[in-house]
VEXBA-632847 format. One record per residue (C-alpha): x, y, z; residue in three letters. Coordinates in steps of 0.001 Angstrom, whole numbers, padded with zeros to 6 digits, always signed. Each point is the difference from the previous one (the first is absolute). Layout:
! residues N
XYZala...
This chain:
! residues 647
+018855-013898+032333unk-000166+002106-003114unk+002509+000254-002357unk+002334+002810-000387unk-000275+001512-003534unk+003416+000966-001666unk-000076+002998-001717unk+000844+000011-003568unk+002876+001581-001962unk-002369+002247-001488unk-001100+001354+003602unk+003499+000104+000904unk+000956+001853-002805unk-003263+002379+000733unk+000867+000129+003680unk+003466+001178-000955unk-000613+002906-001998unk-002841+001214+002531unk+002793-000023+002444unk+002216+001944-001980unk-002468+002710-001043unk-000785+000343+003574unk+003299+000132+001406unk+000884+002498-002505unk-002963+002469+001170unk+000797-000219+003536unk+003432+001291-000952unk-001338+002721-001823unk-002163+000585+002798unk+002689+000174+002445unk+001987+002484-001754unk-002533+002141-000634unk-000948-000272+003705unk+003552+000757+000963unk+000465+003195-002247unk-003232+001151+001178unk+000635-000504+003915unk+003681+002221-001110unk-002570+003027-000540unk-001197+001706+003550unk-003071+001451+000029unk+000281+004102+001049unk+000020+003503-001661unk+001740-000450-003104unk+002032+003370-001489unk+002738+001100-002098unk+003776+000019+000095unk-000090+003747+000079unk-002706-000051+002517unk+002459-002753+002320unk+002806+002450+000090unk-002170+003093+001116unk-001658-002592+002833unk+003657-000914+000860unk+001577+003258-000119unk-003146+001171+002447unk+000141-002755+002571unk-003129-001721-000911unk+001451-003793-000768unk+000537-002079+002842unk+001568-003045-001446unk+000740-000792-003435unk+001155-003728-002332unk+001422+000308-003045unk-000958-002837-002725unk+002729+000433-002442unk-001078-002834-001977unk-003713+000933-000217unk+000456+003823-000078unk-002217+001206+002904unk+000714+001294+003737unk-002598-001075+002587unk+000233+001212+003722unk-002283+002003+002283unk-000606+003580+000262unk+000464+002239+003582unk-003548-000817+000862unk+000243-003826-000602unk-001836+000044-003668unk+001626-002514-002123unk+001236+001703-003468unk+001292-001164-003404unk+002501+001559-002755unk+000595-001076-003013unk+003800+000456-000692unk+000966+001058-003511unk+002005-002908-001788unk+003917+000823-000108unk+002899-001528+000987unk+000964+002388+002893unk-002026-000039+003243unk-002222+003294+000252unk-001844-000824+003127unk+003253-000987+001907unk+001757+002861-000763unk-002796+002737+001145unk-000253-002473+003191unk+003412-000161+000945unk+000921+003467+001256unk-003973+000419+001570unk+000573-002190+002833unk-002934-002081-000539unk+000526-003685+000437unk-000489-001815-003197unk+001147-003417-001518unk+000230-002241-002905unk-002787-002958-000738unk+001972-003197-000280unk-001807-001269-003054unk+002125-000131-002868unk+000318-003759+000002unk-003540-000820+000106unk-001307+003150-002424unk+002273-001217-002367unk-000994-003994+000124unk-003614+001821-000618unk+000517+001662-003059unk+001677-002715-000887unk-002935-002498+000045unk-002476+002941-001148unk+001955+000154-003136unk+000596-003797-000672unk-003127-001319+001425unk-002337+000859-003518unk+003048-001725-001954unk+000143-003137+002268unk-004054-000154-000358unk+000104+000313-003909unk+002283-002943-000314unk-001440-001940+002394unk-002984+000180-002306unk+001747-000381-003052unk+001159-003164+001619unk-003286-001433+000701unk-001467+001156-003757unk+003537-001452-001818unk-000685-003460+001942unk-003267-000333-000654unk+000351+000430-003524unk+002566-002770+000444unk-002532-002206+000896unk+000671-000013+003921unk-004174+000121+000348unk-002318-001412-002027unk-002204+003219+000173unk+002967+001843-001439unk-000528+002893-002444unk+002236-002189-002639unk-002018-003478+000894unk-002098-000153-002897unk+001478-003125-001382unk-001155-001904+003374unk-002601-002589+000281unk-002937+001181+001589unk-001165-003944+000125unk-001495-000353+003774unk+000919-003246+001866unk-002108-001848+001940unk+001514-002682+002811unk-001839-002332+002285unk+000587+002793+002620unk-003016+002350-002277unk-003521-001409+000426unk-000240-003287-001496unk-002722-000497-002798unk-001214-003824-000539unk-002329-001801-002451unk-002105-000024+002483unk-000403+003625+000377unk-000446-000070-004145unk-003743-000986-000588unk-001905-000196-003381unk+002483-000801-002292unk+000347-003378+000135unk+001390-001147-003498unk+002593+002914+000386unk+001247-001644+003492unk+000197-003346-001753unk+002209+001085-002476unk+002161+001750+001801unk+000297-002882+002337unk+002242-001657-002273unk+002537+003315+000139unk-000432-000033+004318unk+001295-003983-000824unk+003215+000950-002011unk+000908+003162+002749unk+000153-002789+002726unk+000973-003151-001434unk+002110+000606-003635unk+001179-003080+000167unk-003381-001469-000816unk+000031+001274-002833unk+003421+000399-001812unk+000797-003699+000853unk-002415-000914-002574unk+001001+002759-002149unk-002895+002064+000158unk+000649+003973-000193unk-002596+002044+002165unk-001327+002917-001890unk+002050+003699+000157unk-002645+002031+000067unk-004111-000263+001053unk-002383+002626-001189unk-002816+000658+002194unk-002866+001590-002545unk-003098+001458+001670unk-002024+003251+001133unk+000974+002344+002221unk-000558-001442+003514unk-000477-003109-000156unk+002920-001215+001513unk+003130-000582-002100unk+002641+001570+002435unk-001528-001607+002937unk+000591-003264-002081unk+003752+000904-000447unk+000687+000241+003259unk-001920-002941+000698unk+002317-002193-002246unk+003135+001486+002544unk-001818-000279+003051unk-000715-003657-000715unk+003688-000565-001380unk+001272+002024+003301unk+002740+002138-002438unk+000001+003247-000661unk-001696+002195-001724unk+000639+002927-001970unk-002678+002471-001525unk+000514+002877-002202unk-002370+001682-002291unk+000592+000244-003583unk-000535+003636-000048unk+003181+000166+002408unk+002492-001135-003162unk-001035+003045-002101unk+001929+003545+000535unk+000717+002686-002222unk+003826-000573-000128unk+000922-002861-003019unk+001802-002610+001853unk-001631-000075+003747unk-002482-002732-000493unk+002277-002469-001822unk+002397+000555+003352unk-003286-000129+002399unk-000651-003240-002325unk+003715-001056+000851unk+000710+000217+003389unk-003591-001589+001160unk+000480-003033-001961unk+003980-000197+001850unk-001758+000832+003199unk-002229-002766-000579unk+002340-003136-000908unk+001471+001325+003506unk-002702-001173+001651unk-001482-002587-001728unk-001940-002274+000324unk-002340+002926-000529unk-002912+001846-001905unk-000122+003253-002103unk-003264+001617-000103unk-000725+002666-002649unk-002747+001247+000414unk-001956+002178-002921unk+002609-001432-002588unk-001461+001565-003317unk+001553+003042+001560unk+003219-000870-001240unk-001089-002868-002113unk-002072+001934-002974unk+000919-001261-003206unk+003149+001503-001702unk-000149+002224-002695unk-002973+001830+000395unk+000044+003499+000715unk+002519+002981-000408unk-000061+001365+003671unk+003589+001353+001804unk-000576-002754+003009unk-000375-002571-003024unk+003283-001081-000787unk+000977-000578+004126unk-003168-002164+000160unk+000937-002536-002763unk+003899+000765+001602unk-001991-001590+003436unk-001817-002869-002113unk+002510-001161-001909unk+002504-000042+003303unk-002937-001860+001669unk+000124-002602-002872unk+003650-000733-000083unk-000138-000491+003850unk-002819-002652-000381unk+001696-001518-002548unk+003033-000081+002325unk-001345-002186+002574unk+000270-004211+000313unk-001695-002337+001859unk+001298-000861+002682unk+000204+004217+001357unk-002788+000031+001386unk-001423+003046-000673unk-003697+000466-001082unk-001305+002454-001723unk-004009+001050+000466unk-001327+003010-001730unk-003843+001388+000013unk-001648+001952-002322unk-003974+000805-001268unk+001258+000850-003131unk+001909-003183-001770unk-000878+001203-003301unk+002684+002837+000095unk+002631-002058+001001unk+002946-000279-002467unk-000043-003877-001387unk+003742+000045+000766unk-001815-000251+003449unk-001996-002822-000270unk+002204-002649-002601unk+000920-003033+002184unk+002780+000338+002570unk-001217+003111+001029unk-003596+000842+001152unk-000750-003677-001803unk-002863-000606+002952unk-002927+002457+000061unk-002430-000303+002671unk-003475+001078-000171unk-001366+001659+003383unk-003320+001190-000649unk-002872+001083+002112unk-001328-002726+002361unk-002821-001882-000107unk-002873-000327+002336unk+002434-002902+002223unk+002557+002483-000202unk-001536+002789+001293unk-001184-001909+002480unk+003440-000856+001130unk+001085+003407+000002unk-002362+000781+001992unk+000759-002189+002695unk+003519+001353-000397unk-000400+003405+000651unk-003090-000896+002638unk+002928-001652+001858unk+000563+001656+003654unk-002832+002582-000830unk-003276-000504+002730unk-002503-001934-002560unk-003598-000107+000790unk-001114-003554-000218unk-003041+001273-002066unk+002513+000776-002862unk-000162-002479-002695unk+003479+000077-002031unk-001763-001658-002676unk-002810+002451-000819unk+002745+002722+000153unk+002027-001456-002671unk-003229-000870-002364unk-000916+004053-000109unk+003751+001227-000836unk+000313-001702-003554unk+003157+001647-001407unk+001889+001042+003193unk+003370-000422-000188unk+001584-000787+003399unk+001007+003582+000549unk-003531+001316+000274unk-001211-003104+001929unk+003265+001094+002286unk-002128+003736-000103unk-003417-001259+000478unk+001240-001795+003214unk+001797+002872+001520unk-003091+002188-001049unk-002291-002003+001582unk+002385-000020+003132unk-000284+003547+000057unk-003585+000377-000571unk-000256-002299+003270unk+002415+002618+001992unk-001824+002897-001206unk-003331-001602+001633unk+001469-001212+003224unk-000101-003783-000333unk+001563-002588+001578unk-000239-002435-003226unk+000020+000057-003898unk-003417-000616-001361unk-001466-000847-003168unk-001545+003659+000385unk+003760+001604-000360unk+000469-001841-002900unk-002544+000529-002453unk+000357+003613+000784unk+003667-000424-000568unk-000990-001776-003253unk-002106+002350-000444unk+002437+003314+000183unk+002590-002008-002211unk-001706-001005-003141unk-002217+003345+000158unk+001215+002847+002574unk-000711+001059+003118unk-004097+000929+000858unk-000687+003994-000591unk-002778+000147+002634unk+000680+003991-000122unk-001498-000259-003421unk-002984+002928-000160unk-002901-002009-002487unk-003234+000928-000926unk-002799-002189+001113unk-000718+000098-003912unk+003915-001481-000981unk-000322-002427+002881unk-003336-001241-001238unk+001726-000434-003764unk+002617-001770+001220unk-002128-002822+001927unk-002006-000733-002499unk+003154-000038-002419unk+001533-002584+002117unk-003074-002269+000960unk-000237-000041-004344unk+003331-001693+000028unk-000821-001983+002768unk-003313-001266-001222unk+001370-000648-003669unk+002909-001685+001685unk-002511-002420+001877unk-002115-001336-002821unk+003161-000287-002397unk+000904-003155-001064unk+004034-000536+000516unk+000010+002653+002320unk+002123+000571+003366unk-001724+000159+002989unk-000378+002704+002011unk+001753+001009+002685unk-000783+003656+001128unk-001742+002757-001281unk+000646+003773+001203unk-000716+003261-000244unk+002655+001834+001992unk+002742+001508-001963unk+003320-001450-000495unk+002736+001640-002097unk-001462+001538-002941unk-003325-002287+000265unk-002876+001124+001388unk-001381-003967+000891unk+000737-003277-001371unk-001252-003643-000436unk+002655-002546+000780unk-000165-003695-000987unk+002057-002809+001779unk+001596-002616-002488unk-000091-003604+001274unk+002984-000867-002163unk+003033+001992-001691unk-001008-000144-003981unk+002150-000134-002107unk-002455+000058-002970unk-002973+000627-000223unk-003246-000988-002642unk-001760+002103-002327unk-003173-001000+002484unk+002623+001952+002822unk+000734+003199-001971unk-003539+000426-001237unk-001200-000252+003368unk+002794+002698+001404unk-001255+002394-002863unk-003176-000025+000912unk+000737+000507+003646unk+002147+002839-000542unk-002454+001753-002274unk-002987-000645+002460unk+000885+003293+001944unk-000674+002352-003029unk-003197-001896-000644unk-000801+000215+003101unk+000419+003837+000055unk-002109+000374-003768unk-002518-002131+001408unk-000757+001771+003679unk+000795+003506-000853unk-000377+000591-003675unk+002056+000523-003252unk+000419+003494+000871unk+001497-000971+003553unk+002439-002331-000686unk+003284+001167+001760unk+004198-000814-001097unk-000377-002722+002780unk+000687-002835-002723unk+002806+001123-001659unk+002221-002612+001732unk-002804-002574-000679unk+000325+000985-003563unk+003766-000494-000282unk-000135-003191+001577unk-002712-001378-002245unk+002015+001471-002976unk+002934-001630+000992unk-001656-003147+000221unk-001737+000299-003140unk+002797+000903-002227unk+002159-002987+001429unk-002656-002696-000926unk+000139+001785-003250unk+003661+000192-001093unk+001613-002217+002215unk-002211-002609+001573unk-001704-001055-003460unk-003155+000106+001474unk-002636+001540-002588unk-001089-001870-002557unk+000113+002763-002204unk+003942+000807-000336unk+000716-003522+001236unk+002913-001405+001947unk+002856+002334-001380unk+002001+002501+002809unk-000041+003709-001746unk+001741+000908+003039unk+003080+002554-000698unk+003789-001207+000828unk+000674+002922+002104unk-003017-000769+002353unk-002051+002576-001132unk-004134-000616-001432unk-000067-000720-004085unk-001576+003345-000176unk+003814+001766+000838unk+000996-001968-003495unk-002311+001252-002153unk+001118+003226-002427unk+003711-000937+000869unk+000840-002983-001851unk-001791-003203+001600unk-001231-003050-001790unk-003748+000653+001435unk-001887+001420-003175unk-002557+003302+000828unk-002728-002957-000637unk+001349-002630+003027unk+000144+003013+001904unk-003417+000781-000363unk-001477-003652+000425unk+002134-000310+002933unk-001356+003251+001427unk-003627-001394-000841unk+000626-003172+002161unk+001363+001939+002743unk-003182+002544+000053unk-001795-003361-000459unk+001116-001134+003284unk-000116+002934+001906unk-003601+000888-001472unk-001470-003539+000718unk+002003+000203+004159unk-001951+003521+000323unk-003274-002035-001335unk+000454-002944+002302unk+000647+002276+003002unk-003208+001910-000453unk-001983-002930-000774unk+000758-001415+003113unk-000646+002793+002323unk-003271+000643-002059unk-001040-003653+001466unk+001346+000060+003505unk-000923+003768+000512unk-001474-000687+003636unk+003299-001814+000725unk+002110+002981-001069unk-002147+002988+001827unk+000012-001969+002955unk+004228-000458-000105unk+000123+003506-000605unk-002207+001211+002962unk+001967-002412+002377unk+003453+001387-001471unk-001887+003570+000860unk-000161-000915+003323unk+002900-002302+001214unk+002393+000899-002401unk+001973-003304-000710unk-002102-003529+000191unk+002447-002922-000850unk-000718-003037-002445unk-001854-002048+002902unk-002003+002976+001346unk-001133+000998-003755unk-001086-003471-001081unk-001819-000043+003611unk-001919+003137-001070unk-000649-001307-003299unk-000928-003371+000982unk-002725+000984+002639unk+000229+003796+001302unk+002238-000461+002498unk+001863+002854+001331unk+003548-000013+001495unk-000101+000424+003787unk+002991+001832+000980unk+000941+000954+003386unk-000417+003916+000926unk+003275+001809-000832unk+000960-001967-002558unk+002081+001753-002642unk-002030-001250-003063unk-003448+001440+001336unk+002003+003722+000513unk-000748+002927-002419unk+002758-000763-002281unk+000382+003503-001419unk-001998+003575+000874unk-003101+000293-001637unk-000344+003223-001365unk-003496+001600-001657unk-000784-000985-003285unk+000195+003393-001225unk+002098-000213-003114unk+000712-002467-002634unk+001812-003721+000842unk+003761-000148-000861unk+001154-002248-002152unk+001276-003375+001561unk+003617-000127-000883unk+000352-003867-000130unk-003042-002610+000660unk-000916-003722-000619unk+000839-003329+000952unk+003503-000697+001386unk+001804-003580-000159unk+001069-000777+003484unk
């Protein structure tokens, strides 16, 4: 039998003034219904007009409405008629009638005319109050929405009756689950701990990226503990008026020893939680007003309360150190992106209850998404969900979800995209250079696809498949990744010309810049400068420090800028030597890109290794025109973005 929900005070309260808003218009429309049905309809004349009419034996009948001023009645030949009476105190129309011999008579209405006007006239006053009344309470704090309700918490709690969120539904973080353990421990046995005189922390940190996690974890911690759980957002503390946050601040901390056992959440806390005395803004002085009441409250709690307090933030190095001095925020934990394991875990997490192909392997899913957080693994699962709608199948395959991978790392395919057969050709033999360099590089990744349909801003890619997540990487590494990146423009100088050489590289040129100047100033990796970082403070390149007041002398400078050109020279070099050598290898990865489009790792070392050609079924995607061919009849474009992309 289901359960009968009780309305709420709220709803009452709603349900109440609907009714009295309603009854009130039925009354005016009564009224106005009754004074109208007063009114015959007929020939309507004057008072002058009435006596001539009477005097001439043309009224029939006649009834006087003293009250409302008019005489209705019907005429000799049965027309209905209407006078307007003039207002004085006398009665005109019953003295001309009296002596005529017509019969006439008086409208018994006085009584209910008068209760009319009555409620016409008072009805806009009792409305006007009645919403004064509601607006005066409110501002009282009878709602919470109230106009005056600034000072409220907005905190949010969630109960065991709101979806439930376990460790188990948390995947890839495991040293952040451990230590929080310890906190789940204290919310459901403090006796444990304060026996032995042990004091659980106040406050955890959770440090990390954006999306990997950290309020999932949070709610986690009271899921497992079974109390509740309140979340707020420390962007909800600041207002413009001096005073609210501090009460906000207030009355969620009293809400919460209410209910403890239980967990405050604060999400985004460098928000609120900037450090003090920086800045001359008008919102300032409430936001260290917030902070400071936030401190004192933290201060205020002991032991045995049972209140927890978990905040998250990607940006710990704003926070104020008030913040972070033991007894407050004394445990920070680190949630970063997950590694291959975890990735493979949150896969299977968000996989769960979704129709899996058994061809899927989890494994090789997680190895090509190296720095997904679990938000966009959470995406690339739903994508490749609705990839597998969109085509009318039963099951997810491993199809959907390199497409999916695909569309997240580099955009959605423009198939719609007119080429020449002269840009397509450029762009083939610009990827099979990166390809080929990236094949008979030592330290190199190998090779997982290589296309030449257009993604995003790219008109074709190489992609390589990691077999581990590095998280360093030799000199032998980033040699072999400069050389690969620059293989596309030597590629282009050495099939088309000097003269021919398109903008296609200029992301292959930041990237091997990037590299270069790291080994430089911050790697000490060139013999040259040696192993000292040159590497700006503020994050910038040593060149933003020179002319302004750095240590680096004009003459570092220039030997660093030597090594770097050094590098990048010596990559272009290496890139051309190699295609120079293996130039049948090359053409031949070029023509088969020409023709299917997108060969992956196996299919190109197949056709390098003996000839072979992928066999594809007919109506395969990958064999289809991937964009209109259009004559050759004017000069190529210039490829906005080209080279080799890291899976």
């Amino acid at each position: 039998m289901a359960e009968k929900k009780t309305p709420t005070p709220n709803n009452q309260r709603q349900f109440a003034v609907w009714g009295i808003i309603i009854m009130l218009l039925l009354i005016v429309f009564a009224v106005s219904q009754s004074n109208t049905g007063a009114t015959a309809a007929g020939e309507e004349f004057t008072f002058s007009d009435f006596q001539t009419r009477v005097e001439n034996g043309q009224i029939r009948s006649a009834k006087i409405d003293i009250p409302g001023g008019e005489v209705t009645g019907d005429l000799a030949n049965g027309d209905p008629y209407t006078v307007n009476v003039p207002p004085v105190s006398s009665d005109p129309a019953g003295d001309v009638l009296k002596n005529s011999g017509i019969p006439y008579q008086y409208a018994d209405k006085k009584e209910q005319s008068l209760l009319g006007n009555l409620l016409i006239s008072i009805l806009p006053l009792l409305i006007i109050i009645g919403l004064f009344f509601l607006v005066f309470r409110n501002m009282q704090g009878g709602g919470r929405g109230g106009a005056m309700s600034f000072g409220k918490s907005k905190a949010k709690l969630l109960t065991e009756n709101t979806k439930r969120v376990t460790f188990e539904d948390v995947a890839g973080v495991e040293s952040a689950k451990e230590d929080l353990k310890e906190v789940v421990e204290f919310l459901q046995d403090p006796s444990k701990f304060t026996r032995l005189g042990a004091k659980i922390p106040t406050g955890a940190l959770l440090v990390g990226p954006p999306g990997t996690g950290k309020t999932l974890l949070a709610r986690a911690v009271a899921g497992e503990a079974g109390v509740p759980f309140f979340t707020i957002s420390g962007s909800d503390f600041v207002e413009m008026f001096v005073g609210v946050g501090a009460s906000r601040v207030r009355e969620m901390f009293a809400e919460a020893r209410k209910h403890a056992p239980c967990i405050i959440f604060i999400d985004e806390i460098d928000a609120v939680g900037r450090h003090r005395g920086v800045g001359t803004s008008g919102g300032h002085e409430e936001r260290e007003q917030t902070l400071n009441q936030l401190l004192v409250e933290m201060d205020g709690f002991e032991g045995q309360e049972g209140v927890i307090i978990i905040a998250a933030t990607n940006r710990p190095d704003v926070l104020d150190k008030a913040l972070l001095r033991p007894g407050r925020f004394d445990r920070q934990i680190e949630v970063p992106y997950p590694d291959i394991q975890g990735r493979e875990k949150i896969l299977e997490v968000h996989m769960r209850g979704k129709p899996i192909s058994a061809e899927v392997d989890v494994k090789y899913v997680a190895r090509g998404t190296p720095g997904f957080s679990g938000a966009d693994l959470a995406n690339l699962v739903n994508e490749a969900a609705l990839l597998a709608a969109r085509r009318n199948k039963l099951k997810i395959t491993m199809r959907e979800f390199e497409d999916a991978r695909d569309k997240v790392m580099m955009g959605a395919e423009r198939r719609s995209l007119s080429m020449s057969d002269e840009e397509r050709e450029n762009t083939a033999y610009h990827e099979a250079g990166h390809a080929i360099v990236g094949l008979n590089m030592e330290g190199s990744l190998p090779i997982h696809k290589a296309t030449i349909i257009p993604r995003g801003r790219a008109l074709g890619m190489v992609q390589y498949m990691p077999e581990r997540d590095q998280i360093s990487q030799s000199r032998q590494e980033m040699i072999a990744r400069m050389a690969m990146a620059m293989g596309g423009r030597a590629a282009e100088e050495l099939h088309f010309g000097y003269d021919k050489v398109t903008s296609g590289a200029s992301s292959d040129i930041e990237q091997v810049t990037r590299i270069a100047t790291a080994m430089v100033t911050e790697w000490g990796l060139s013999d040259k400068v040696g192993p000292i970082a040159y590497k700006d403070t503020d994050q910038q390149s040593f060149q933003s420090g020179i002319g302004r007041g750095s240590s680096i002398s004009p003459e570092t400078a220039k030997v660093i800028e030597g090594e770097i050109k050094r590098f990048i020279t010596e990559a272009h070099e290496k890139a051309r030597q190699i295609l120079t050598e293996k130039k049948e290898d090359w053409v031949a990865l070029a023509e088969a890109l020409l023709e299917y489009e997108t060969l992956s790792g196996d299919e190109i070392t197949a056709l390098l290794k003996d000839g072979t050609t992928p066999k594809r079924p007919d109506g395969d995607a990958s064999k289809r025109p991937a964009v209109s061919a259009v004559p050759t009849t004017k000069k190529p474009k210039p490829r906005p973005i080209g080279g080799a992309t890291e899976a």
